[in-house]
C-alpha positions in Angstrom: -17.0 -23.2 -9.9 -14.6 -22.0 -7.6 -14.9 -19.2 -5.0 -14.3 -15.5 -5.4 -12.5 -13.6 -2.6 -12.1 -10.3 -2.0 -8.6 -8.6 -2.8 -7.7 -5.9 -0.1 -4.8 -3.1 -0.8 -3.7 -1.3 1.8 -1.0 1.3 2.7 0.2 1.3 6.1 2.0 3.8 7.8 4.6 3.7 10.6 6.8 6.2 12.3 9.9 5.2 13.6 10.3 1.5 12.8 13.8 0.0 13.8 14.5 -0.1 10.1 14.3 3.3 9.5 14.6 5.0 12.8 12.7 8.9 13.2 11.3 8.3 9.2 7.7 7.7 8.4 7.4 4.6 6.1 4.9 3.5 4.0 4.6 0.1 3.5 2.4 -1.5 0.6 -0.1 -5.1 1.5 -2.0 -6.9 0.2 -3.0 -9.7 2.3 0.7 -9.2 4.3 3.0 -6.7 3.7 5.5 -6.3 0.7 8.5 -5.2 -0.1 7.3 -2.1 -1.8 7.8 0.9 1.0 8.1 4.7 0.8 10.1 7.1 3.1 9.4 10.5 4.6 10.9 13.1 6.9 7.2 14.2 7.6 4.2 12.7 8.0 2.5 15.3 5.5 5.3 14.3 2.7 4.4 10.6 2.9 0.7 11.3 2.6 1.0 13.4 -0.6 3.0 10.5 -2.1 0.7 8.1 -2.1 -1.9 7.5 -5.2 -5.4 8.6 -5.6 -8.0 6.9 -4.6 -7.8 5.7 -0.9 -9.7 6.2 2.0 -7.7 7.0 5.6 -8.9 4.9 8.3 -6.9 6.3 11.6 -4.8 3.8 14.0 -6.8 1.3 15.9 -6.2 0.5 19.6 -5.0 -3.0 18.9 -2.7 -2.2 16.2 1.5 -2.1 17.1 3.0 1.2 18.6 4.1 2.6 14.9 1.1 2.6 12.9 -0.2 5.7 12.7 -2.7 5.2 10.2 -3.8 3.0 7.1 -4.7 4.0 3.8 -7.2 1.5 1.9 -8.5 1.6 -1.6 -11.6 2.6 -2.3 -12.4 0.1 -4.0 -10.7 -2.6 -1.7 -14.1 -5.1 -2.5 -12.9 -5.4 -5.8 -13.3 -9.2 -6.4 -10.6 -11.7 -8.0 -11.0 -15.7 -8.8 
């Protein structure tokens, strides 16, 4: 039988990253990022774009200068063979 892992979605948010210097971007992951991104004057603008149904977890000490925070799914422990 083989194993079941869990599949986690994530948006992360940056501000400022040399690709897009003084923008907030968010960038769409799965287990690494993609190349499915959103851009934003304002921080607020980005957050009202994203979809329904994620919990913010706010920017962790060991993460890189331009996160500012992540957005997962709540139902990130959804499970896929």
């Amino acid at each position: 039988m083989p194993r079941r892992r869990a599949l986690l979605c994530a948006w992360i948010i940056e501000h400022d990253p040399p690709e897009h210097p003084g923008k907030y971007v968010a960038r769409f992951a799965t287990t690494h990022p993609t190349i499915y991104v959103m851009l934003a004057d304002r921080l607020a603008e980005l957050q009202a774009m994203l979809p329904p149904g994620l919990a913010r977890s706010p920017r962790q000490p060991v993460d890189p200068p331009e996160i500012v925070e992540i957005w997962f799914s709540k139902q990130a422990r959804r499970r896929i063979w």
